[in-house]
C-alpha positions as CSV (number, residue, x, y, z in Angstrom):
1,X,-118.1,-6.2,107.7
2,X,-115.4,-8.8,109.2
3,X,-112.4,-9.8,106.9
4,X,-109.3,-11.9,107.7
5,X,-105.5,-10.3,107.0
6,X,-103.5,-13.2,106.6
7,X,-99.9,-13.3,107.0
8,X,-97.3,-14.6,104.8
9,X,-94.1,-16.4,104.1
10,X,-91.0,-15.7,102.1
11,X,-90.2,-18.7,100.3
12,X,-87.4,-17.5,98.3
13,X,-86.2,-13.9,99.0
14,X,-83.4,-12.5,96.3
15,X,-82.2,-8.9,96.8
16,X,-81.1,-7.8,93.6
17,X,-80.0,-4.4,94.0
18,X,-79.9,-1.2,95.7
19,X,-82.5,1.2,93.3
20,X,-82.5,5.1,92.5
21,X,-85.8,5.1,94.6
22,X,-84.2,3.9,97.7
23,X,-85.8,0.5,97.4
24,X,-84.3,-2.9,97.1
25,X,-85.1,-4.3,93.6
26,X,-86.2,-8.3,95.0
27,X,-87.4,-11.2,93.6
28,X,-89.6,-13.4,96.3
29,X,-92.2,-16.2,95.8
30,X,-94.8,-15.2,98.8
31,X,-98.0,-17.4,100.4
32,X,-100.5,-16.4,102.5
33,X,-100.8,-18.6,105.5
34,X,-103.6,-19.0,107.7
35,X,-102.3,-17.3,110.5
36,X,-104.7,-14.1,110.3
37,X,-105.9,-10.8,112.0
38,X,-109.5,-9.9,112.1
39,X,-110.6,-6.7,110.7
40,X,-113.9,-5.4,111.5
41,X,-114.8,-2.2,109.2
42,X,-118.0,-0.2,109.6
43,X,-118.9,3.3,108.0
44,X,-120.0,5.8,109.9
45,X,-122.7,8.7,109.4
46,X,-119.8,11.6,109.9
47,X,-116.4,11.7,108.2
48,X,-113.0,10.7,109.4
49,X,-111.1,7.5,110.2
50,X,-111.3,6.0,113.8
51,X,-108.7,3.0,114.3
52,X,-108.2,0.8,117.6
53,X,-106.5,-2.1,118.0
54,X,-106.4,-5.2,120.3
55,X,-103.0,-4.6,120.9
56,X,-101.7,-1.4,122.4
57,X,-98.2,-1.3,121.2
58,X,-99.7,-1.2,117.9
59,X,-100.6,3.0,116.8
60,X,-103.9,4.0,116.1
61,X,-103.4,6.9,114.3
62,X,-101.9,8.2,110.8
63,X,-98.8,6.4,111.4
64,X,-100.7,3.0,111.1
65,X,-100.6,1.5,107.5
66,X,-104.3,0.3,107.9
67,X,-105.4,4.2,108.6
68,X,-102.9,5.4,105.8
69,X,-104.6,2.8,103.3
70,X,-108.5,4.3,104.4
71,X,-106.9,7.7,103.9
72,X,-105.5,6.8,100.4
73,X,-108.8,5.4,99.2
74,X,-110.6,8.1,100.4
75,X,-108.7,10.6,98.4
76,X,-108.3,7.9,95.3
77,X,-111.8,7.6,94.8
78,X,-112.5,11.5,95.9
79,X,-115.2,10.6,98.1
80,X,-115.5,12.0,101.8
81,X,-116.5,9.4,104.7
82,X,-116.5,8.0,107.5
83,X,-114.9,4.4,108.7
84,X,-114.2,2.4,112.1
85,X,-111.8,0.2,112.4
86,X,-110.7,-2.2,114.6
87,X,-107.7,-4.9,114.3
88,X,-108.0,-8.1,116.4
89,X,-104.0,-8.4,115.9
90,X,-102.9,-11.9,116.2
91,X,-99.8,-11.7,113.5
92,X,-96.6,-10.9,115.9
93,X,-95.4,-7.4,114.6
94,X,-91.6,-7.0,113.7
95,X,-91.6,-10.8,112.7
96,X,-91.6,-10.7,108.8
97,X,-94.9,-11.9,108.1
98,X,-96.2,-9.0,106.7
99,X,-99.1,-8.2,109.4
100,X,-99.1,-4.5,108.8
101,X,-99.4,-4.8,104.9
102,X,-102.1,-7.2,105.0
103,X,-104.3,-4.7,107.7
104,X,-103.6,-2.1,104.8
105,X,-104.3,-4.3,102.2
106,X,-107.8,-5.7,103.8
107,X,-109.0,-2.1,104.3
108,X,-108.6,-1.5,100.6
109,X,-110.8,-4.3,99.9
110,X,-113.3,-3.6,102.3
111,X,-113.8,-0.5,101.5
112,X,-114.4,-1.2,97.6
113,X,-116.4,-3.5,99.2
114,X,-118.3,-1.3,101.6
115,X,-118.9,1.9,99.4
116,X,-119.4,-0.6,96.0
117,X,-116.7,1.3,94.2
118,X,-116.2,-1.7,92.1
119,X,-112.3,-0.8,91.9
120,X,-110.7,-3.5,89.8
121,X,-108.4,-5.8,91.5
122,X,-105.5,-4.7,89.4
123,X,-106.0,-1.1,90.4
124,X,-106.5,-1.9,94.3
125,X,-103.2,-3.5,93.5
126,X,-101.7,0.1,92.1
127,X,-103.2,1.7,95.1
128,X,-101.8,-0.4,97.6
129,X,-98.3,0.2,96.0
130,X,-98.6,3.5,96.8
131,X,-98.8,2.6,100.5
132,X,-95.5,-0.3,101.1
133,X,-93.8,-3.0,98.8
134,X,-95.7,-5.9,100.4
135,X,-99.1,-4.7,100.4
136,X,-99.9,-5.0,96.9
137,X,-99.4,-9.1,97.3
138,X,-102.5,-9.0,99.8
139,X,-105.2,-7.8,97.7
140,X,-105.5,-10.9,96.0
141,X,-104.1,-12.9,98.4
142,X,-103.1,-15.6,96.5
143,X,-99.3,-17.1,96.3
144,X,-97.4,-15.2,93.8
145,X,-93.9,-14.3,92.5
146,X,-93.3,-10.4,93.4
147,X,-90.6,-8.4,91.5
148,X,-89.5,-5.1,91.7
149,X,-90.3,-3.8,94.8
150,X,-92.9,-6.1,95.1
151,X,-95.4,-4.6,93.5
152,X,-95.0,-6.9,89.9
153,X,-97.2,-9.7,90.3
154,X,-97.4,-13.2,88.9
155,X,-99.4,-15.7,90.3
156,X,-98.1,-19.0,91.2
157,X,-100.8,-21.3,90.7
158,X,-98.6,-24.6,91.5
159,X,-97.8,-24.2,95.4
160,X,-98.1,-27.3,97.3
161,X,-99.9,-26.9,100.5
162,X,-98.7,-27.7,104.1
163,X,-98.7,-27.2,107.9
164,X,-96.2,-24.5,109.2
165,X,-94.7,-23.9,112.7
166,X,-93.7,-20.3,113.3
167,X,-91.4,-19.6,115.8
168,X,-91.4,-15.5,116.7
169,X,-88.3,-14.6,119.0
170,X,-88.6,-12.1,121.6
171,X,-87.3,-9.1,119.6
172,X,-88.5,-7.7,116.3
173,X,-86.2,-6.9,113.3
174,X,-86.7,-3.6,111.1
175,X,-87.3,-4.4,107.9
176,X,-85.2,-1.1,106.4
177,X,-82.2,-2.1,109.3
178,X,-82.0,-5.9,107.2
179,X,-81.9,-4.3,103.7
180,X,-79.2,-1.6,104.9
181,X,-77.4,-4.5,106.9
182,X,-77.4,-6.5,103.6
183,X,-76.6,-3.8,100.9
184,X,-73.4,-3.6,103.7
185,X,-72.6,-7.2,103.5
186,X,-70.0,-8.8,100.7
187,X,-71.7,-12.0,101.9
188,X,-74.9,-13.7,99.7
189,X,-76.9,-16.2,100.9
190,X,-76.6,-19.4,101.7
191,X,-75.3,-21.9,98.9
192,X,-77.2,-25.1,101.0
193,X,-80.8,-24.8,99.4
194,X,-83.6,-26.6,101.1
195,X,-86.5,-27.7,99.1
196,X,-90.5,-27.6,99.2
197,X,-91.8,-29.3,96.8
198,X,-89.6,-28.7,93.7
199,X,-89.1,-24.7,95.3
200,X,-85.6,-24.1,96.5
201,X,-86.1,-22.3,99.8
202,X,-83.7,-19.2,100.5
203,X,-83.3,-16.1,101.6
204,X,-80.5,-13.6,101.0
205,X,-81.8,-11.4,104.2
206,X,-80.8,-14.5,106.6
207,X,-76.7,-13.9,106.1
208,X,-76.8,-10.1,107.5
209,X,-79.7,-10.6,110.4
210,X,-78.2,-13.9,111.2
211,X,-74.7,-11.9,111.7
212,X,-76.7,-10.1,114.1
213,X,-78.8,-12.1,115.9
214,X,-77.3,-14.9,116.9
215,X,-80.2,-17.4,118.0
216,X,-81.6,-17.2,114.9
217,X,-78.9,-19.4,112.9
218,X,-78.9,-21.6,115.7
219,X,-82.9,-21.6,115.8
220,X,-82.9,-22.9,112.3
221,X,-80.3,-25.5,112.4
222,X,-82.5,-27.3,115.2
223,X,-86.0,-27.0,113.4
224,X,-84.1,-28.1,110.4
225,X,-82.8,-30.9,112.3
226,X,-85.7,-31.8,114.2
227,X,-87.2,-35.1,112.9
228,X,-90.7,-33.6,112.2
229,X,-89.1,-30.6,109.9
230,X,-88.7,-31.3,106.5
231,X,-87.0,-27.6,106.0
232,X,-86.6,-24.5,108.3
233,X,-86.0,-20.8,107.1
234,X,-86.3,-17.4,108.0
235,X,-89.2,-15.3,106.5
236,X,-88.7,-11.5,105.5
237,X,-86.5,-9.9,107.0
238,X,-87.3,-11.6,110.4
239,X,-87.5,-12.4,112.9
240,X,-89.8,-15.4,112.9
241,X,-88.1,-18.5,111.8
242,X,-90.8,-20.6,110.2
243,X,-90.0,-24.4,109.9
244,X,-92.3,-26.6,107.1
245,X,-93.6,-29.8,109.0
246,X,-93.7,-33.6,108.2
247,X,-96.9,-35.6,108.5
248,X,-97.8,-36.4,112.4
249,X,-95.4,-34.0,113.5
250,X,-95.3,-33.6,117.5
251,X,-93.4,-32.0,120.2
252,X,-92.2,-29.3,118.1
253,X,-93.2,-26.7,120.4
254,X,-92.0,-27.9,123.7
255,X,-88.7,-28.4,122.1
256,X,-88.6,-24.8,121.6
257,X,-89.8,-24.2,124.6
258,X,-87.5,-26.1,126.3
259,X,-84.5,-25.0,124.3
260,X,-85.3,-21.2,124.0
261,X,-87.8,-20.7,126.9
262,X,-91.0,-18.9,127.3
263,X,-90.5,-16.1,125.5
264,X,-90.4,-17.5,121.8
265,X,-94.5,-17.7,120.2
266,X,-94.9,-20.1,118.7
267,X,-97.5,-20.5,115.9
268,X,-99.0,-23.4,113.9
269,X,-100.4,-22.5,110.5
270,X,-101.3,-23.5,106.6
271,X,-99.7,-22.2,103.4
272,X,-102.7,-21.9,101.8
273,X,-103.3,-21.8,98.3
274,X,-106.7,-19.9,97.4
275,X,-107.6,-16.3,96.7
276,X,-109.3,-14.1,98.6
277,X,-112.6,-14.8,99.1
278,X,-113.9,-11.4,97.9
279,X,-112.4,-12.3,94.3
280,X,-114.1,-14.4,92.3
C-alpha cells in the first residue's frame, strides 16, 4: 500500500520544564499540513525489514525511526515478518516539521493495516510513544493539543484552515541541541504574540535558536512584514520558518529568493484539518 506522512506545524510551543526522564515536559498545539512523504509498504514472503529512501542522506537501517517503528510492531504484536519500505522523502529533515515521526508513525498504521491486526488507535498511539515524543500526534493525524512529552493528546477540533509558506534554511537544527540551549537560557519567549485565528502563535524554542542562528530572527521579521503574511513563526525547534499567508498572496518566494538566495526551499502548503484517512 501507498500512504502519505504529512508534516506538521508548531503553533504554540511552551517548554515547561526539564523532567526526571530527560525530556522536556511541553505544551504545543500541532497541525498536520499537506506537505507530505510517500510511503510505499509491501510484505514480503521472508522475514526482516528492508528500508530505502529517495534521499541518500537519510539511513536506511536501524537507526531510521520508520525501521525502528516496523521493528517495534513486530515485536508488539509478536508476529515474525517480512516488510519493504520505501520513503519518497519530500519533508526537509532537520527543519522541525516532524518528517521522521510521521515515516514512523505511517508505518505503524500500515502495518495494522497490512497484517489486519486491528490495533486500536489509542494503543498505536502507546506504541508510537515508545518510539519519539512527536510520533504519537501522527497516528491520527489530526490537529491536537500535545502535553507531556507529547504523547497526551487532545484533539482540537476548532483549527481554522489556511495556506502556509515554509521557508527551510540551508542548515538543520538538532532538536535535543534547542531543548539543552533553552533549559540554558534565563530568557522565555517572546512577549509580542501573533495571532491565527483566535490562537496566539509562539514558541519558547525561537529565543535560544534565534541566539544562534542569526538569519532566522531576521527571516521572520520580513515574512512577518511582508504584505501577504498575516503572521510568521518558527516551527519546532527549527529550522524552517513557516509564515501563514493572506488571500492572493504573491511573490513571496522570490522575495526570499532574492533576499536569502538559492539556498533557502521554499514550500507552499495547507494546515489541514481532517484525520487520517485510515480512521474513520
Amino acid at each position: 500500500m501507498t500512504i502519505e506522512a504529512p508534516a506538521k506545524v508548531n503553533l504554540t510551543l511552551r517548554v515547561l520544564r526539564r523532567r526526571d526522564d530527560g525530556f522536556h515536559e511541553i505544551e504545543t498545539l500541532m497541525a498536520p499540513i499537506t506537505l507530505a512523504d510517500v510511503i510505499e509498504i509491501s510484505l514480503l514472503s521472508d522475514s526482516g525489514i528492508r528500508l530505502s529512501c529517495s534521499d541518500p542522506s537519510v539511513p536506511s537501517d536501524e537507526s531510521n525511526l520508520a525501521h525502528r517503528a516496523a521493528t517495534a510492531f513486530a515485536e508488539h504484536i509478536a508476529l515474525d515478518f517480512g516488510v519493504e519500505i520505501h520513503i519518497q522523502k519530500n519533508i526537509p529533515h532537520g527543519a522541525g516539521l516532524g518528517g521522521g515521526s510521521s515515516d514512523a508513525a505511517s508505518v505503524l498504521v500500515a502495518l495494522n493495516h497490512l497484517l489486519k491486526t486491528n490495533l486500536a488507535p489509542a494503543e498505536l498511539e502507546r506504541l508510537a510513544a515508545t518510539l519519539g515524543s512527536d510520533v504519537p500526534f501522527f497516528i491520527r493525524g489530526q490537529p491536537a493539543r500535545c502535553r507531556g512529552r507529547g504523547e497526551i493528546l487532545e484533539p482540537f477540533d476548532t483549527l481554522p484552515t489556511a495556506e502556509i509558506l515554509l521557508v527551510k534554511p540551508p542548515f538543520p537544527i538538532p532538536t535535543g541541541w534547542a531543548y539543552q540551549a533553552w533549559a540554558g537560557s534565563k530568557t522565555t519567549a517572546a512577549t509580542f504574540q501573533q495571532l491565527h485565528g483566535s490562537i496566539p502563535l509562539m514558541n519558547d524554542l525561537e529565543v535560544p535558536v534565534f541566539s544562534k542562528y542569526l538569519v532566522l530572527p531576521v527571516l521572520k521579521r520580513g515574512l512577518q512584514e511582508h504584505p501577504g503574511v498575516s503572521a510568521a513563526m518558527m516551527s519546532g525547534s527549527g529550522s524552517t520558518i513557516f509564515a501563514i499567508l493572506r488571500d492572493g498572496a504573491e511573490g513571496i518566494e522570490e522575495w526570499v529568493r532574492e533576499e536569502f538566495g538559492e539556498s533557502f526551499q521554499t514550500f507552499r502548503a495547507q494546515i489541514a484539518t481532517t484525520r487520517s484517512p485510515l480512521f474513520s
